[in-house]
LOKOL-966930 format. One record per atom (N, C-alpha, C): atom name; x, y, z. Coordinates in steps of 0.1 Angstrom, whole numbers. Each point is the difference from the previous one (the first is absolute). Layout:
N
atomo c1 c2 c3
CA X Y Z
...
***
This chain:
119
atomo c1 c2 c3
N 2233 1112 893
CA 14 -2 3
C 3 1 15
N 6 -8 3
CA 6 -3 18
C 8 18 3
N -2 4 10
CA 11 10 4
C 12 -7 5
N 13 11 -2
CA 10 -6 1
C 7 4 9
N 6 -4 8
CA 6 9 10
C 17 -4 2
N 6 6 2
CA 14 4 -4
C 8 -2 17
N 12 -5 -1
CA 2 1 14
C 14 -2 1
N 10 7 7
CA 16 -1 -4
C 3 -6 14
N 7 -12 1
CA 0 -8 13
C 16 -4 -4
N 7 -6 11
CA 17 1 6
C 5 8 -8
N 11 -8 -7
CA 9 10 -3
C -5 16 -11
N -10 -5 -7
CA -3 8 -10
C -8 13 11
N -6 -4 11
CA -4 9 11
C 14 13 2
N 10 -9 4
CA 7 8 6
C 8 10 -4
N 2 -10 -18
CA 4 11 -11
C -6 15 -6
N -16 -5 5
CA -6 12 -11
C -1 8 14
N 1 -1 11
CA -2 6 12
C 15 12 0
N 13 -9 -2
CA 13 4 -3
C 2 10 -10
N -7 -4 -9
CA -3 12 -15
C -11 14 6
N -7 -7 5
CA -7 17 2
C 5 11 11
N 11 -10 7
CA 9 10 12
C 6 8 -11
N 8 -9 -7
CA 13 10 -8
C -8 7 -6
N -9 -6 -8
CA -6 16 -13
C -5 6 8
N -8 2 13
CA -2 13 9
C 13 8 1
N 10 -6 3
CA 10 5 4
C 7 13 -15
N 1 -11 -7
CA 2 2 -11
C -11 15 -5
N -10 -2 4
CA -12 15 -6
C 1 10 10
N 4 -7 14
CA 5 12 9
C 12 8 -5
N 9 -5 -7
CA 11 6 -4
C 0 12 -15
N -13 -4 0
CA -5 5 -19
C 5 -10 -9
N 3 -15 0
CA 4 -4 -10
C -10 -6 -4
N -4 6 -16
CA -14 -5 -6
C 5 -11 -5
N 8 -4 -7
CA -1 -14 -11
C 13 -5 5
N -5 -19 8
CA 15 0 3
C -4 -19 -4
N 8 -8 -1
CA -3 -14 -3
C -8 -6 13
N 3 0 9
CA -9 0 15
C -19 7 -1
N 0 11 -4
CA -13 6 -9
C -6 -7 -10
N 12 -2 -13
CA -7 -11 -10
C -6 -9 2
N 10 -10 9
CA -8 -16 5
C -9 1 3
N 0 10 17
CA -19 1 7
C -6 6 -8
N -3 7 -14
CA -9 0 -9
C -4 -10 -5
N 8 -12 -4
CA 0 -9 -11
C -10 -11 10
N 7 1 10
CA -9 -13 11
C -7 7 1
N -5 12 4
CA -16 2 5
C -9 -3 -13
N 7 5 -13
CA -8 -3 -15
C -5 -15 1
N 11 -10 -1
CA -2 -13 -2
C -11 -4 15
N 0 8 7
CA -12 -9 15
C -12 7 -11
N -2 8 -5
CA -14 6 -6
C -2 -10 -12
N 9 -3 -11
CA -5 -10 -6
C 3 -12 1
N 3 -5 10
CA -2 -11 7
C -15 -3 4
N -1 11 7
CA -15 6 6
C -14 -4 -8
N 7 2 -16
CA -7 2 -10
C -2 -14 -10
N 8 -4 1
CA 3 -13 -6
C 12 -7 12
N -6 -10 6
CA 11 -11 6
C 7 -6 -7
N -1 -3 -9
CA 8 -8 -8
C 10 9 -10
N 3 12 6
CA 10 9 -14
C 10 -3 0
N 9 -1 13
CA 14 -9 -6
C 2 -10 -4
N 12 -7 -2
CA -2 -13 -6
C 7 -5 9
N -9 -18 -2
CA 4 -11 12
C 9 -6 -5
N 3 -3 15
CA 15 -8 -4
C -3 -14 -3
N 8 -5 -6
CA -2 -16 -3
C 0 -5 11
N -10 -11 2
CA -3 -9 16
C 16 -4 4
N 11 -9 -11
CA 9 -1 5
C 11 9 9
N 0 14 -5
CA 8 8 4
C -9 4 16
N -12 -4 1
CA -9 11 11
C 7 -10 9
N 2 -14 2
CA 4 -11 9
C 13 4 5
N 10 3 -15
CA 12 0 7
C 1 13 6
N -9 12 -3
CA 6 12 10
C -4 -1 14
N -2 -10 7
CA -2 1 11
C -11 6 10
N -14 7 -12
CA -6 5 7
C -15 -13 1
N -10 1 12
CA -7 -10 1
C -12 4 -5
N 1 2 -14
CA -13 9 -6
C -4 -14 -11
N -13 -2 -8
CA -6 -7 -11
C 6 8 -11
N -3 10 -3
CA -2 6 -9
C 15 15 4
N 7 4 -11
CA 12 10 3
C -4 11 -12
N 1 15 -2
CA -4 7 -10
C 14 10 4
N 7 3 -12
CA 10 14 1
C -7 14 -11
N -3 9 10
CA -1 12 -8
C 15 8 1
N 3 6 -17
CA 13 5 2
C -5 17 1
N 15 1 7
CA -2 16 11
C 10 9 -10
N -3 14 -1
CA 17 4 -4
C 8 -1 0
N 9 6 -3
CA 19 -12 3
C 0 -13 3
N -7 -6 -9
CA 4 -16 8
C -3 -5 8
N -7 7 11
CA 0 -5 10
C -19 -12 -6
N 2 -5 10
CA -15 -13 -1
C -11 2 11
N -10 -3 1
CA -9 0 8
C -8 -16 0
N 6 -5 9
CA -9 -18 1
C -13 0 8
N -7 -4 -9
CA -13 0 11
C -9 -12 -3
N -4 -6 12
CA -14 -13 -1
C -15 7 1
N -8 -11 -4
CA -14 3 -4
C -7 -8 11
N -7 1 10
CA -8 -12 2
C -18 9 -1
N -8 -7 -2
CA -12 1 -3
C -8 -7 9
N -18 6 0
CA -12 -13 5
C -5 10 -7
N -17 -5 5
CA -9 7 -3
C -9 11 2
N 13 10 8
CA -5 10 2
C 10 9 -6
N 14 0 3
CA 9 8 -4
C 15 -9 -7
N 7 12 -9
CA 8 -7 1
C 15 12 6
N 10 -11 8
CA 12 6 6
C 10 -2 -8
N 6 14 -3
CA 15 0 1
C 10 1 9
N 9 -7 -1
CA 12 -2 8
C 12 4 -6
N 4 14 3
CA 16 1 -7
C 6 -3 10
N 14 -8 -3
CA 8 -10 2
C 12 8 5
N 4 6 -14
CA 14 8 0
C 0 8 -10
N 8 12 4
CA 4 8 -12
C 14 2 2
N 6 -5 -12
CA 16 -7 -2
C 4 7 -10
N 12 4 -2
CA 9 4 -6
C 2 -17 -15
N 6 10 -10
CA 0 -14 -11
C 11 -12 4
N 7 5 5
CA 14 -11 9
C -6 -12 11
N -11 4 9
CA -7 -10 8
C -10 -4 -6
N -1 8 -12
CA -16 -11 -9
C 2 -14 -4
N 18 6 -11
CA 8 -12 -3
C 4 -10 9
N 7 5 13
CA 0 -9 5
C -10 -11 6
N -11 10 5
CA -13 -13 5
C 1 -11 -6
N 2 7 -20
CA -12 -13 -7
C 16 -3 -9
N 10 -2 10
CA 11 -6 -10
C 2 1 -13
N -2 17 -7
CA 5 2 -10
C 11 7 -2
N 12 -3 -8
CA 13 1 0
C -1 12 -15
N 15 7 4
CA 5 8 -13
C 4 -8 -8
N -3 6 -9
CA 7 -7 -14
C 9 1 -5
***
């Protein structure tokens, strides 16, 4: 099996960068269990089995990957606690293969990307 390697680039960079200020902040203060703590557990879980299987979220249909505006072949969402989403591309050769998280979004900007409406 190819090794996989994992890599959090723009905005999904700047979020999980944004999340580990506050929950430092957050453990400086003694607060053990806070939704800010949940998420960056849930993302660091889903980069391990990501790690472990590439393929564990589920891909988006080709048409929806066009209209969200990202310049990827291939679109995969692993879901996070509360709703929130984790979008990530695959690209491969024959030595490794890369992940690319995209974004980690709240359920309100998932919907919107891929133009799905309340019922």
């Amino acid at each position: 099996m190819k090794p996989v390697r994992v890599q959090l680039i723009g905005n999904a960079a700047e979020e999980f960068e944004n999340l580990n200020k506050i929950v430092g902040q957050e453990q400086a203060n003694d607060i053990q269990n806070s939704e800010h703590q949940q998420l960056l557990k849930s993302i660091k879980q889903k980069i391990e089995l990501i790690k472990a299987n590439p393929q564990y979220g589920a891909p988006v249909p080709k048409t929806l990957v066009k209209k969200s505006g990202y310049l990827v072949d291939n679109l995969w969402v692993a879901d996070l606690v509360g709703y929130w989403r984790m979008l990530y591309t695959l690209k491969g050769d024959q030595v490794e293969i890369l992940c690319f998280v995209l974004e980690i979004i709240d359920h309100k900007r998932y919907d919107k990307i891929f133009g799905y409406r309340k019922k």
